[in-house]
PDB file of N, CA, C and O in Angstrom:
ATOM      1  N   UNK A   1     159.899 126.733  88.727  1.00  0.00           N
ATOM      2  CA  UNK A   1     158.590 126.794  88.101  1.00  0.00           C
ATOM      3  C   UNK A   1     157.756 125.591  88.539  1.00  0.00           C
ATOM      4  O   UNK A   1     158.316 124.496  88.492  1.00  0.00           O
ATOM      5  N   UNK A   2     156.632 125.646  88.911  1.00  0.00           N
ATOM      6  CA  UNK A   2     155.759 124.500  89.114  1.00  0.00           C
ATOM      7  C   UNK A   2     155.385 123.644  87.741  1.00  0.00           C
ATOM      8  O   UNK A   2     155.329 124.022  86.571  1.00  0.00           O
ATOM      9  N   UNK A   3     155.163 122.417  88.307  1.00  0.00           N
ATOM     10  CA  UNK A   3     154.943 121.480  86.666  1.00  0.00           C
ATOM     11  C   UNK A   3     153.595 122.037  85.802  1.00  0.00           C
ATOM     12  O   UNK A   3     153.580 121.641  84.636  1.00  0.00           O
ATOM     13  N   UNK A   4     152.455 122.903  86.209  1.00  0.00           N
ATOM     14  CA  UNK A   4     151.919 123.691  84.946  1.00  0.00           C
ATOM     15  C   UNK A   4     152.614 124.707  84.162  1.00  0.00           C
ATOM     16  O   UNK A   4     152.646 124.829  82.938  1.00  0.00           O
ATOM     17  N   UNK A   5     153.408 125.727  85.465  1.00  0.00           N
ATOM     18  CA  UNK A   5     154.058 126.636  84.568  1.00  0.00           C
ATOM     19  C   UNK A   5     155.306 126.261  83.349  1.00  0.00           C
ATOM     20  O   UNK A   5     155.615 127.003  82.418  1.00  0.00           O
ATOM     21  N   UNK A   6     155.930 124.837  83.670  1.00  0.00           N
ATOM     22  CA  UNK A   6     156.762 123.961  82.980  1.00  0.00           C
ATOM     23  C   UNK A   6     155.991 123.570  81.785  1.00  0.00           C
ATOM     24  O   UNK A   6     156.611 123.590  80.722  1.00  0.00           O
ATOM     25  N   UNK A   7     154.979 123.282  81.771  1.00  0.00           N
ATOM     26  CA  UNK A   7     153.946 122.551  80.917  1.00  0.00           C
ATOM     27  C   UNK A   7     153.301 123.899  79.883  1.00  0.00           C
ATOM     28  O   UNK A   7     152.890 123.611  78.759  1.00  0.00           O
ATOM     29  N   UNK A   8     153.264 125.236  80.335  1.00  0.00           N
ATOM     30  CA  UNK A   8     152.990 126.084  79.579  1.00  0.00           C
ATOM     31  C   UNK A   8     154.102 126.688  78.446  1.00  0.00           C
ATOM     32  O   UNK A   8     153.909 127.105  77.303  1.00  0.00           O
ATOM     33  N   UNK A   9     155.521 126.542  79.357  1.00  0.00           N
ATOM     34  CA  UNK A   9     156.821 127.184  78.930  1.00  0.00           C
ATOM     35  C   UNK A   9     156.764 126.101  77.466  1.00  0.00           C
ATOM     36  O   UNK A   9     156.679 126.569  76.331  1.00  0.00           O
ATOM     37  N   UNK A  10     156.809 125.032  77.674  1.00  0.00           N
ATOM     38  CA  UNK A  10     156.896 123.848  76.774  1.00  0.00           C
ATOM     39  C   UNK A  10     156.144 123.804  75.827  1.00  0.00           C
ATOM     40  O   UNK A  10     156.683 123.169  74.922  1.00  0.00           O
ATOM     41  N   UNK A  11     154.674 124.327  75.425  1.00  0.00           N
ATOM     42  CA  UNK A  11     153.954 124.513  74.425  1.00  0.00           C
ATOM     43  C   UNK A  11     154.341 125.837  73.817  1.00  0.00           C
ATOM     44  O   UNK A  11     154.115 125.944  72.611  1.00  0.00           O
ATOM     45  N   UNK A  12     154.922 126.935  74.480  1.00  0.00           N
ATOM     46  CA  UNK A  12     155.113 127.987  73.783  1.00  0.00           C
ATOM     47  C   UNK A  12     156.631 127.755  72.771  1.00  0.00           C
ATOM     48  O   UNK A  12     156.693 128.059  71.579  1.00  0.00           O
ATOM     49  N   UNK A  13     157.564 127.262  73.430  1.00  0.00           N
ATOM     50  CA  UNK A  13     158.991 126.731  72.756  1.00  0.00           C
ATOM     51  C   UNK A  13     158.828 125.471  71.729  1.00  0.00           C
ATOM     52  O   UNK A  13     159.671 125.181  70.881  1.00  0.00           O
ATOM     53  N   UNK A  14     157.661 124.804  71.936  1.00  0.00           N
ATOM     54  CA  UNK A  14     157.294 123.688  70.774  1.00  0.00           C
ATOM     55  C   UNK A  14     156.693 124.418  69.315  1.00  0.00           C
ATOM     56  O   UNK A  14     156.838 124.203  68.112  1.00  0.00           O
ATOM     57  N   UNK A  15     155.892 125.462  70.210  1.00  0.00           N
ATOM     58  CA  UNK A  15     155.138 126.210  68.998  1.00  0.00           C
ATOM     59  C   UNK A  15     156.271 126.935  68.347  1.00  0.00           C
ATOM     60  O   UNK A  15     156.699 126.324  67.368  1.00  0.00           O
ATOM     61  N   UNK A  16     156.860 128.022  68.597  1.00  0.00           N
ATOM     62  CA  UNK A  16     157.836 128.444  68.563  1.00  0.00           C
ATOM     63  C   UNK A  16     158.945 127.934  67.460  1.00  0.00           C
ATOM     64  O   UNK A  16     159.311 128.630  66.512  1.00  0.00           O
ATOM     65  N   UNK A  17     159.469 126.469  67.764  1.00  0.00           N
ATOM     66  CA  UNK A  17     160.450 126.177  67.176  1.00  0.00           C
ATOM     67  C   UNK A  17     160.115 125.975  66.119  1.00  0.00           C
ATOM     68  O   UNK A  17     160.795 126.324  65.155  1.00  0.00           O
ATOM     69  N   UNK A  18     159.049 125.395  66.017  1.00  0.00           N
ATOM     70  CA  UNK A  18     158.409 124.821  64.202  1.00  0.00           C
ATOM     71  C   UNK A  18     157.567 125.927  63.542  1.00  0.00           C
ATOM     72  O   UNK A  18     156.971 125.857  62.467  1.00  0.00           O
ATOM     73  N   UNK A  19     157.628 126.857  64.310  1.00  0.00           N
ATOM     74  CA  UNK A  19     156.791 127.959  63.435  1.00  0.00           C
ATOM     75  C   UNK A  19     158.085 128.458  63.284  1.00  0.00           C
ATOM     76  O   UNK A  19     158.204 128.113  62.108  1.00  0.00           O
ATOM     77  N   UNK A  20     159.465 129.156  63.614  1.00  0.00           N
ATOM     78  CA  UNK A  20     160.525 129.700  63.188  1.00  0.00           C
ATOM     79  C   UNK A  20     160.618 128.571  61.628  1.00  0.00           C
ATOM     80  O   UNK A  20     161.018 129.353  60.766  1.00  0.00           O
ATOM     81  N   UNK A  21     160.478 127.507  61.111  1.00  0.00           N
ATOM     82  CA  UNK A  21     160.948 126.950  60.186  1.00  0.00           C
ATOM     83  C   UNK A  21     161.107 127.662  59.014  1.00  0.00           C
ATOM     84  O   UNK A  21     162.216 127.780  58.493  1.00  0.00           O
ATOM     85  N   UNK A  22     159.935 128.228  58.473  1.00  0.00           N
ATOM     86  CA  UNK A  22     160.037 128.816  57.359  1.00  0.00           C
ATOM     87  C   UNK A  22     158.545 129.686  57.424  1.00  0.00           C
ATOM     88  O   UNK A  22     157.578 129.359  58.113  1.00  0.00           O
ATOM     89  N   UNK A  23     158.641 131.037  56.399  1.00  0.00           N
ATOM     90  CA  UNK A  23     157.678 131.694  56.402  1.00  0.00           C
ATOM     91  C   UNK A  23     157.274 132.800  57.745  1.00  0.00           C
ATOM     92  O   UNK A  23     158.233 133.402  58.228  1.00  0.00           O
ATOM     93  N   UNK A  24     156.054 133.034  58.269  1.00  0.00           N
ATOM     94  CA  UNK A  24     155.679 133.694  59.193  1.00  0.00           C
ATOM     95  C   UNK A  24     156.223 132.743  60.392  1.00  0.00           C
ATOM     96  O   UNK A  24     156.327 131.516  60.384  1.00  0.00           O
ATOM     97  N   UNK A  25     156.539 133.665  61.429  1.00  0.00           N
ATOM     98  CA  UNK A  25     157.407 133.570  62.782  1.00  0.00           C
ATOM     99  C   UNK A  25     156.336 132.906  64.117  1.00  0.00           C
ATOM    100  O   UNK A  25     156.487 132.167  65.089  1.00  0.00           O
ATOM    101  N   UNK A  26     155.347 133.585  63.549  1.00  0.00           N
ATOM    102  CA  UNK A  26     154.494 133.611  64.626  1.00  0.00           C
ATOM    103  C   UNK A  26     152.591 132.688  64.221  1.00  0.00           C
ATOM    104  O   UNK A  26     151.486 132.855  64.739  1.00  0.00           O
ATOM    105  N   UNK A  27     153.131 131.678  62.973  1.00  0.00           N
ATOM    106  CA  UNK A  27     152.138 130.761  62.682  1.00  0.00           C
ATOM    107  C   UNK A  27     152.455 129.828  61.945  1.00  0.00           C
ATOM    108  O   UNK A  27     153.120 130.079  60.940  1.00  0.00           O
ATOM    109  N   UNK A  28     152.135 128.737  62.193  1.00  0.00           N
ATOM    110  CA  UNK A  28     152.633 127.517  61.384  1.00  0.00           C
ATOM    111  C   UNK A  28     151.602 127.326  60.106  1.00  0.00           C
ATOM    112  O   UNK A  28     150.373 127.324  60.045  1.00  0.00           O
ATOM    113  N   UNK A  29     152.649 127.165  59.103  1.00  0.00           N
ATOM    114  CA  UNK A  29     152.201 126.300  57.760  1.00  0.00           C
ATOM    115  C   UNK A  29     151.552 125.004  57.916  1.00  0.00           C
ATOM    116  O   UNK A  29     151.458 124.368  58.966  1.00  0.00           O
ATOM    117  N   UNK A  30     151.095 124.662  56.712  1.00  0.00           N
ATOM    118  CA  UNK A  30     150.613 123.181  56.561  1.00  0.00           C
ATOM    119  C   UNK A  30     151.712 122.175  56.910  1.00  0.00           C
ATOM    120  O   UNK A  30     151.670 121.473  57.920  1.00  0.00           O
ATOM    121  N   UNK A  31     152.766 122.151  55.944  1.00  0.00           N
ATOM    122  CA  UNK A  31     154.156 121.669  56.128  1.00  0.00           C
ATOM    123  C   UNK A  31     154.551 121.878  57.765  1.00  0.00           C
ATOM    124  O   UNK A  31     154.735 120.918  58.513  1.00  0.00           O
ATOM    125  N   UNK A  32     154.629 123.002  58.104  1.00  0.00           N
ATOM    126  CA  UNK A  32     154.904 123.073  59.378  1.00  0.00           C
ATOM    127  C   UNK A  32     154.216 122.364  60.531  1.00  0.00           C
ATOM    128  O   UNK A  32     154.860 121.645  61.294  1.00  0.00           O
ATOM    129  N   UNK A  33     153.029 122.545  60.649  1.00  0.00           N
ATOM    130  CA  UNK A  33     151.726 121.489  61.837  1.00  0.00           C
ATOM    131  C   UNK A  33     152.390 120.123  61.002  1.00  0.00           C
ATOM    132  O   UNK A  33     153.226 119.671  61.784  1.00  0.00           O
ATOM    133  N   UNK A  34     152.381 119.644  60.295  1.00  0.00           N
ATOM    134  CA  UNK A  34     152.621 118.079  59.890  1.00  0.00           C
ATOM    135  C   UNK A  34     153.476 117.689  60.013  1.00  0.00           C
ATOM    136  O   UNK A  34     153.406 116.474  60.200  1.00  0.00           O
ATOM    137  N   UNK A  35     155.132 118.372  60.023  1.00  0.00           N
ATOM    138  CA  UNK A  35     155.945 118.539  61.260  1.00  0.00           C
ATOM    139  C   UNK A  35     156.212 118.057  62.337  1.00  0.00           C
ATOM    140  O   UNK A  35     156.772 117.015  62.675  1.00  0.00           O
ATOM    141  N   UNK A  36     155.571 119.269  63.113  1.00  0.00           N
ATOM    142  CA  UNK A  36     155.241 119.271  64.168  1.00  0.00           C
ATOM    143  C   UNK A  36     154.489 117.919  65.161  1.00  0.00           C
ATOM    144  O   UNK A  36     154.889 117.461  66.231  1.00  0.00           O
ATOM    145  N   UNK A  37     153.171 117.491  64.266  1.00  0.00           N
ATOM    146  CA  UNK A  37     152.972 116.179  64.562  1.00  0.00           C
ATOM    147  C   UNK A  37     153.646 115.195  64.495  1.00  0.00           C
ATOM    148  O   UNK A  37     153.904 114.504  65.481  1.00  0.00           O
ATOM    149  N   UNK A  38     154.165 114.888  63.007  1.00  0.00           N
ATOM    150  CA  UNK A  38     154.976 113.778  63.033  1.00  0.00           C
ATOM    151  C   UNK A  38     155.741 113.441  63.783  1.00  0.00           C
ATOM    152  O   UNK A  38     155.584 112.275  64.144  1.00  0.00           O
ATOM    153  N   UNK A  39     156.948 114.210  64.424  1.00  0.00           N
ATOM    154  CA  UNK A  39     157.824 114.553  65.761  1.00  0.00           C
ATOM    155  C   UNK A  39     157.497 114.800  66.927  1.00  0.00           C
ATOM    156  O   UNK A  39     158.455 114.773  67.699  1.00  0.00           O
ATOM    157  N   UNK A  40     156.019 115.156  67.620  1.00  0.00           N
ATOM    158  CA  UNK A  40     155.757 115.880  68.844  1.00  0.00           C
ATOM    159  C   UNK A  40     154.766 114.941  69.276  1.00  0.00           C
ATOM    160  O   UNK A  40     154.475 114.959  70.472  1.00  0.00           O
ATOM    161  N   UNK A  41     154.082 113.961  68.368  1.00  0.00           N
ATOM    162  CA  UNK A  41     152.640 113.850  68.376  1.00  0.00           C
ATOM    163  C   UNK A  41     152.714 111.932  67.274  1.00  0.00           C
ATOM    164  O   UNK A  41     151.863 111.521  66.485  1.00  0.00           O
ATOM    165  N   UNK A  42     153.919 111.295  67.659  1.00  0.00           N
ATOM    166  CA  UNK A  42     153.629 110.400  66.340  1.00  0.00           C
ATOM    167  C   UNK A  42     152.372 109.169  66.611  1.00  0.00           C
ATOM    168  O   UNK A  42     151.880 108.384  65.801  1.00  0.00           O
ATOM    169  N   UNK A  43     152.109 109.347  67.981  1.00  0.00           N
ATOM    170  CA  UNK A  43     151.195 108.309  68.154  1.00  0.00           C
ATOM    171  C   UNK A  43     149.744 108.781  67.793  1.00  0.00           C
ATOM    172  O   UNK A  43     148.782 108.089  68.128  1.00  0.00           O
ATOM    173  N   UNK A  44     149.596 109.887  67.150  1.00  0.00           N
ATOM    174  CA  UNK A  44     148.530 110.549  67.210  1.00  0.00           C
ATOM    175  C   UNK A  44     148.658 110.236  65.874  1.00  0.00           C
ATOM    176  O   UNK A  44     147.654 109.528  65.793  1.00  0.00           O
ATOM    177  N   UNK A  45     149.187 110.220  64.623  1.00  0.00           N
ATOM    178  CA  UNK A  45     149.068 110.217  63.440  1.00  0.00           C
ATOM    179  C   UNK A  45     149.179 108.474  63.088  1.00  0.00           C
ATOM    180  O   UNK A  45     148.481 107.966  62.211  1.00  0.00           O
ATOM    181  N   UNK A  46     150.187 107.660  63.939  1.00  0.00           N
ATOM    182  CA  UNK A  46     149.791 106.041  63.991  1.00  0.00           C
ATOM    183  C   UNK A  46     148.964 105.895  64.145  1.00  0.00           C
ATOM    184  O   UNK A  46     148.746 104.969  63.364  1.00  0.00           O
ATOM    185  N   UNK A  47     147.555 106.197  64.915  1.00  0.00           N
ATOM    186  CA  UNK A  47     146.176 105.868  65.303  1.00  0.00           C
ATOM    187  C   UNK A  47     145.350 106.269  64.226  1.00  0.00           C
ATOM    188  O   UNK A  47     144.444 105.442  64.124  1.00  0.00           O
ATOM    189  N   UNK A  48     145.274 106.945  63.582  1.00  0.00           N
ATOM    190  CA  UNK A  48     144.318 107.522  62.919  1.00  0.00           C
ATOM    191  C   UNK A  48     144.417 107.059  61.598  1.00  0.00           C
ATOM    192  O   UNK A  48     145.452 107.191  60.944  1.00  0.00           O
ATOM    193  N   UNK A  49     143.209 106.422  61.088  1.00  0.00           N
ATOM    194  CA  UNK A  49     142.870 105.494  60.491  1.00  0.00           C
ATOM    195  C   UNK A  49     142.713 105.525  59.018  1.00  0.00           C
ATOM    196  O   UNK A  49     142.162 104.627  58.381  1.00  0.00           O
ATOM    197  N   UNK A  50     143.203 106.560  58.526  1.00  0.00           N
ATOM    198  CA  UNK A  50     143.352 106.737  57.257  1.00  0.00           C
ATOM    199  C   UNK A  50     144.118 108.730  56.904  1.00  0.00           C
ATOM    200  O   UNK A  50     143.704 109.588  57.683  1.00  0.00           O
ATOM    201  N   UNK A  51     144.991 109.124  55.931  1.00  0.00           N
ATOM    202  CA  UNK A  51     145.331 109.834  55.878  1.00  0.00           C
ATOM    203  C   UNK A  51     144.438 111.012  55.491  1.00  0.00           C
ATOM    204  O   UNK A  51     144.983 112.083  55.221  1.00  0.00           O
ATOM    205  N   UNK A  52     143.132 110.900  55.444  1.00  0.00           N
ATOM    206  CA  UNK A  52     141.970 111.906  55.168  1.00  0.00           C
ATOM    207  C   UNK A  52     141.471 112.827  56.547  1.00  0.00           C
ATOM    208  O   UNK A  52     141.377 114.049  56.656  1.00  0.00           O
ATOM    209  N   UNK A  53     141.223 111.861  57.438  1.00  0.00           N
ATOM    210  CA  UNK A  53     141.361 111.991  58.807  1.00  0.00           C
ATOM    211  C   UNK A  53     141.941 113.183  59.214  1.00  0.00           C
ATOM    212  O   UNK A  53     141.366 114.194  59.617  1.00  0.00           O
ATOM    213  N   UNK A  54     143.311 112.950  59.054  1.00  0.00           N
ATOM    214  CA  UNK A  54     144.461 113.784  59.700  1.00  0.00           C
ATOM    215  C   UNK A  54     144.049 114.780  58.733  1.00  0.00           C
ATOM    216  O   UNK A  54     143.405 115.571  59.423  1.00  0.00           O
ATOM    217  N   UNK A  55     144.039 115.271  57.371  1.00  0.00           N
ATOM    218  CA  UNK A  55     144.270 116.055  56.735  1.00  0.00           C
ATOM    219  C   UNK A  55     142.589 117.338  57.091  1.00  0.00           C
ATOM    220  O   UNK A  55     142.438 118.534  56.842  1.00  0.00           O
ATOM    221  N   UNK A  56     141.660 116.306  57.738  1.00  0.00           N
ATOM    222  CA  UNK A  56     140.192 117.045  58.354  1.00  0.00           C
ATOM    223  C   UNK A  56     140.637 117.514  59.825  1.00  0.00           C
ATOM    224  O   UNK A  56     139.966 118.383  60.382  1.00  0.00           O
ATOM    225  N   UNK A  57     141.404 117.132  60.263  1.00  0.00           N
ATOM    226  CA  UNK A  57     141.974 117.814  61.495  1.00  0.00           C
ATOM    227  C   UNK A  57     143.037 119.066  61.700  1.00  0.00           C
ATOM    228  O   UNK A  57     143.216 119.846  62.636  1.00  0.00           O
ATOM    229  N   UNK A  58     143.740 118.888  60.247  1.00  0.00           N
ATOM    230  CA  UNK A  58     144.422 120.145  60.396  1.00  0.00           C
ATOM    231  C   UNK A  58     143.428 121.102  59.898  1.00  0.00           C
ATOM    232  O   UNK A  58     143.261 122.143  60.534  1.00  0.00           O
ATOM    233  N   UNK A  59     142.686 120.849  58.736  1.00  0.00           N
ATOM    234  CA  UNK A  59     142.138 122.030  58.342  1.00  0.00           C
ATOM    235  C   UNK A  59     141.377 122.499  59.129  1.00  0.00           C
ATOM    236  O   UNK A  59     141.297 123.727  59.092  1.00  0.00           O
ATOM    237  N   UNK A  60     140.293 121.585  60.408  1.00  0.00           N
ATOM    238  CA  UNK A  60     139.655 122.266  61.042  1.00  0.00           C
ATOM    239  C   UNK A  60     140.121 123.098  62.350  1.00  0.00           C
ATOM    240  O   UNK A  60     139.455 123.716  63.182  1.00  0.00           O
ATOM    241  N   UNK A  61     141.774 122.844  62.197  1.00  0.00           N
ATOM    242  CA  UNK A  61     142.267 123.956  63.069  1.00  0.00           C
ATOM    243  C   UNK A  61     142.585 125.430  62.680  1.00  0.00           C
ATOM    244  O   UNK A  61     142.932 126.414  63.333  1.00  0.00           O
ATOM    245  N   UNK A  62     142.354 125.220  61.484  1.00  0.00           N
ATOM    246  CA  UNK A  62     142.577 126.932  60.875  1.00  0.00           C
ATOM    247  C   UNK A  62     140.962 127.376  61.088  1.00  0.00           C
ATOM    248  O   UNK A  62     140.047 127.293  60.268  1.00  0.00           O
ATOM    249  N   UNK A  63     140.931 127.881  62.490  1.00  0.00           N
ATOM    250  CA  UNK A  63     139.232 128.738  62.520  1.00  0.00           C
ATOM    251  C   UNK A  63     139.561 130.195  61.797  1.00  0.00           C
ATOM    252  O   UNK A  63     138.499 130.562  61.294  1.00  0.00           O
ATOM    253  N   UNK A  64     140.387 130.976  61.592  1.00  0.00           N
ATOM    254  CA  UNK A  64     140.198 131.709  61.343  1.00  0.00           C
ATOM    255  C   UNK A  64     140.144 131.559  59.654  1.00  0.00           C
ATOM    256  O   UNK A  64     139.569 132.466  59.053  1.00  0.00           O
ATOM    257  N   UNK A  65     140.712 130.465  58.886  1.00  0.00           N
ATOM    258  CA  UNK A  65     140.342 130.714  57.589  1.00  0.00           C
ATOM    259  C   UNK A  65     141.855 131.184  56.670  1.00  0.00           C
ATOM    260  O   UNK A  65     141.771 131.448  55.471  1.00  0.00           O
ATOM    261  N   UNK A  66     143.198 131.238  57.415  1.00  0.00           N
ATOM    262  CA  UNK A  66     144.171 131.897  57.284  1.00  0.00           C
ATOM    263  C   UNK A  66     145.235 131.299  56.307  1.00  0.00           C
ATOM    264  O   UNK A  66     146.173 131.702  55.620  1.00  0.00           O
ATOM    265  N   UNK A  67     144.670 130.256  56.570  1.00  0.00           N
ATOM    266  CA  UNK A  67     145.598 128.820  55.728  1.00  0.00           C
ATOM    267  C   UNK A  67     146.854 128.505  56.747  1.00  0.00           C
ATOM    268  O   UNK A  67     147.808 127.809  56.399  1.00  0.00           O
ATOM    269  N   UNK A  68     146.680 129.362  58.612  1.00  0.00           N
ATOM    270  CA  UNK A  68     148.107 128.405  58.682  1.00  0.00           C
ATOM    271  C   UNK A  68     147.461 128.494  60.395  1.00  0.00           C
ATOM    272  O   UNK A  68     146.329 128.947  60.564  1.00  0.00           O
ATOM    273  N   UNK A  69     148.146 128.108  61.367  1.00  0.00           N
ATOM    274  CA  UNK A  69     147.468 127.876  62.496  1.00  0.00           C
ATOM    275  C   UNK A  69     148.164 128.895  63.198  1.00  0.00           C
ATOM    276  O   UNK A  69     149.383 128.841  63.034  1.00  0.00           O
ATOM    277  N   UNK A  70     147.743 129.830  63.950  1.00  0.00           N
ATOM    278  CA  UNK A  70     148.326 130.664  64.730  1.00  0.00           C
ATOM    279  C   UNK A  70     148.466 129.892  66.353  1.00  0.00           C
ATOM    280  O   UNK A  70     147.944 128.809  66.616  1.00  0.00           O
ATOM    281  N   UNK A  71     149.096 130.526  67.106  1.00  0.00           N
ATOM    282  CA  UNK A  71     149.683 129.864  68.607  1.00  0.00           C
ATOM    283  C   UNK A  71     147.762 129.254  69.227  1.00  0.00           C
ATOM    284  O   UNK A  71     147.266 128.145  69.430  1.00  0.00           O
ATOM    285  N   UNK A  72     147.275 130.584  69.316  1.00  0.00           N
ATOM    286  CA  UNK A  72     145.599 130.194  70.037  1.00  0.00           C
ATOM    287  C   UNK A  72     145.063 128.899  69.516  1.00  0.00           C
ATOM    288  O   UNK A  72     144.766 127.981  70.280  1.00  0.00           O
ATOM    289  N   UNK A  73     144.906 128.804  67.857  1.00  0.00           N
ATOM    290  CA  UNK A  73     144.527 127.762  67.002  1.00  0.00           C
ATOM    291  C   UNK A  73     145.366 126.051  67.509  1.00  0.00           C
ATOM    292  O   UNK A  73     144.905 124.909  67.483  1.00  0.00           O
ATOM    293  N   UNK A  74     146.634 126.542  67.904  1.00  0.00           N
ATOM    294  CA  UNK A  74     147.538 125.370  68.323  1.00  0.00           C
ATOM    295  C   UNK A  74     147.439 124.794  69.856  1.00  0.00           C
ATOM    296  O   UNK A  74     147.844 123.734  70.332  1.00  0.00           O
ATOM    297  N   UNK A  75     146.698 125.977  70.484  1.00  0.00           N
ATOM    298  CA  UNK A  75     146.294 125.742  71.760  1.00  0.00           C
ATOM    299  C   UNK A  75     144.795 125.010  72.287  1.00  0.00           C
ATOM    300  O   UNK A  75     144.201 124.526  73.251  1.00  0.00           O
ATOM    301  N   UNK A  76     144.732 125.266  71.196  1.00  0.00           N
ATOM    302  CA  UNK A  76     142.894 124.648  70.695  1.00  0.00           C
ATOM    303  C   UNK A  76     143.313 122.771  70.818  1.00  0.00           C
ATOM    304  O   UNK A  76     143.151 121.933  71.706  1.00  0.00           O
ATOM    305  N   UNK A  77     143.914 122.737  69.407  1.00  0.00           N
ATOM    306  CA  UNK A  77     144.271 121.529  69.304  1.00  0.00           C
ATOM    307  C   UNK A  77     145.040 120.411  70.200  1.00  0.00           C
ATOM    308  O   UNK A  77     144.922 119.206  69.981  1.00  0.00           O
ATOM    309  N   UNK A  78     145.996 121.065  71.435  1.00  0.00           N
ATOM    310  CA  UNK A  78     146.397 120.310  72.553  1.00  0.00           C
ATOM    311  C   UNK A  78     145.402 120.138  73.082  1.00  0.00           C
ATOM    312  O   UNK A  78     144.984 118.983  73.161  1.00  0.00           O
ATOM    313  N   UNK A  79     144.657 121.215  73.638  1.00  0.00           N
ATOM    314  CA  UNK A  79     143.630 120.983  75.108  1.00  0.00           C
ATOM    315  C   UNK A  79     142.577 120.125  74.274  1.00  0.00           C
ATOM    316  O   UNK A  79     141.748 119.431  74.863  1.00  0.00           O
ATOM    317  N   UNK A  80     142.643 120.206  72.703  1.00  0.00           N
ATOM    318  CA  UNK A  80     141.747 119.244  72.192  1.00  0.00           C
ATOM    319  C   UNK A  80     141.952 117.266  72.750  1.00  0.00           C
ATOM    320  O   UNK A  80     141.320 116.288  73.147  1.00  0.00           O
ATOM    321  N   UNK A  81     143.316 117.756  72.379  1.00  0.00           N
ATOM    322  CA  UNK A  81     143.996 116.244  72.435  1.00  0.00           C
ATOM    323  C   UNK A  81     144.088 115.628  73.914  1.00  0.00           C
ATOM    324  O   UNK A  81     144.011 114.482  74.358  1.00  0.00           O
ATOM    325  N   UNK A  82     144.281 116.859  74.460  1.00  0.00           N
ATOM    326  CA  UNK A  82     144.157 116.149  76.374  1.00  0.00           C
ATOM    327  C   UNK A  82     143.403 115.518  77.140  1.00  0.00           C
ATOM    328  O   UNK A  82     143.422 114.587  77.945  1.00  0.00           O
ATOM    329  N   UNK A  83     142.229 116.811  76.356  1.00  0.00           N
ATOM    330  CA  UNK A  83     140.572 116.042  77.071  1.00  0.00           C
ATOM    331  C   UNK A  83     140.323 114.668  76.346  1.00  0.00           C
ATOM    332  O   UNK A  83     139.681 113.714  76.788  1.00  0.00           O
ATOM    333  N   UNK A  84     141.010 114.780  75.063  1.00  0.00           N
ATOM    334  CA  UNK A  84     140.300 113.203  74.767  1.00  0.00           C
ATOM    335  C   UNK A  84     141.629 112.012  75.265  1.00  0.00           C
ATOM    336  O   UNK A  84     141.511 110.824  75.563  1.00  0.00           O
ATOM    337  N   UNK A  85     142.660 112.736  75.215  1.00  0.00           N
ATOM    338  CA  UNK A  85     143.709 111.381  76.656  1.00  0.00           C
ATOM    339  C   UNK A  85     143.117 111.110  77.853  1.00  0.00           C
ATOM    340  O   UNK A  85     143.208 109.968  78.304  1.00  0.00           O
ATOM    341  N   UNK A  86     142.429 112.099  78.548  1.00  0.00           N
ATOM    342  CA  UNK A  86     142.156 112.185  80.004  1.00  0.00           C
ATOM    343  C   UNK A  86     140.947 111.667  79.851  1.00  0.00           C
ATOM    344  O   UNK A  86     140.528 110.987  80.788  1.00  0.00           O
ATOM    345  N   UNK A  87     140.082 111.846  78.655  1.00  0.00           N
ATOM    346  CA  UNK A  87     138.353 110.834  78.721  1.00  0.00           C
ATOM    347  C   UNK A  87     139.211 109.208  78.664  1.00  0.00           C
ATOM    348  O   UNK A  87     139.110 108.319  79.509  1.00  0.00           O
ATOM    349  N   UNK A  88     139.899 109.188  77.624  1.00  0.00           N
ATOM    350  CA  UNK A  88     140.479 107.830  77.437  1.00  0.00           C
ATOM    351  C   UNK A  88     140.833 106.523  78.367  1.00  0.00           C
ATOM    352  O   UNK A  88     140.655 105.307  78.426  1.00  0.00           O
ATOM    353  N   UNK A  89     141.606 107.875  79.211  1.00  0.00           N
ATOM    354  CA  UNK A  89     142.407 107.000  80.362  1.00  0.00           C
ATOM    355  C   UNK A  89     141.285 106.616  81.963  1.00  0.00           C
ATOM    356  O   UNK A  89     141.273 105.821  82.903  1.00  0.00           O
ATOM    357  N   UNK A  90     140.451 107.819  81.417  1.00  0.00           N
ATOM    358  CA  UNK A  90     139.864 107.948  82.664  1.00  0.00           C
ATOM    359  C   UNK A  90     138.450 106.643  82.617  1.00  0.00           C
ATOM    360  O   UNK A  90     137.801 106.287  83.601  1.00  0.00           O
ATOM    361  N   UNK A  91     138.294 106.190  81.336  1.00  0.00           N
ATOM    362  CA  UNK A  91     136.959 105.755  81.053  1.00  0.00           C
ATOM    363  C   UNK A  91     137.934 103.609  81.139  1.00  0.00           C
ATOM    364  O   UNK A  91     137.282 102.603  80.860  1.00  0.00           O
ATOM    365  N   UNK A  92     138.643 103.589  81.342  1.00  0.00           N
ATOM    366  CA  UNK A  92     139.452 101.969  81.586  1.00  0.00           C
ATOM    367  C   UNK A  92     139.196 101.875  82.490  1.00  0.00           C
ATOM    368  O   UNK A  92     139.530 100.874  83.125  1.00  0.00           O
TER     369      UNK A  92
END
């Protein structure tokens, strides 16, 4: 596999594992995304500057209103997080 198709396999088996936790198979809970961050993502929740923050970021990943994040919604939120690594790194 080339390192995108590696890089795609890897978001679907991340999503995947923490959405199997409990409940629906195929969308993560609240409990579940917070999870998921804490373990996948901890430098992302060290940075952020108060626990209100984080809690305006999950909710604004539920676009559809569902109360839990489906795979698309979770795909939102990486390519969210990339572009702002890649402005980050790119702007030093």
């Amino acid at each position: 596999m080339t390192q995108l198709e590696t890089a795609m396999a890897i978001l679907i088996k991340t999503f995947d594992t923490y959405a199997a936790g409990e409940g629906k198979k195929d969308s993560l809970n609240k409990k579940e995304v917070k999870t998921l961050l804490e373990k996948e993502l901890p430098g992302l929740l060290k940075a952020a500057k108060n626990q209100g923050e984080v809690d305006k970021l999950l909710s604004g990943l539920d676009f559809n209103g569902d109360s839990e994040v489906d795979f698309s919604e979770f795909v939102v939120l990486v390519a969210a997080l990339t572009c702002a690594c890649h402005d980050r790194c790119c702007k030093k």
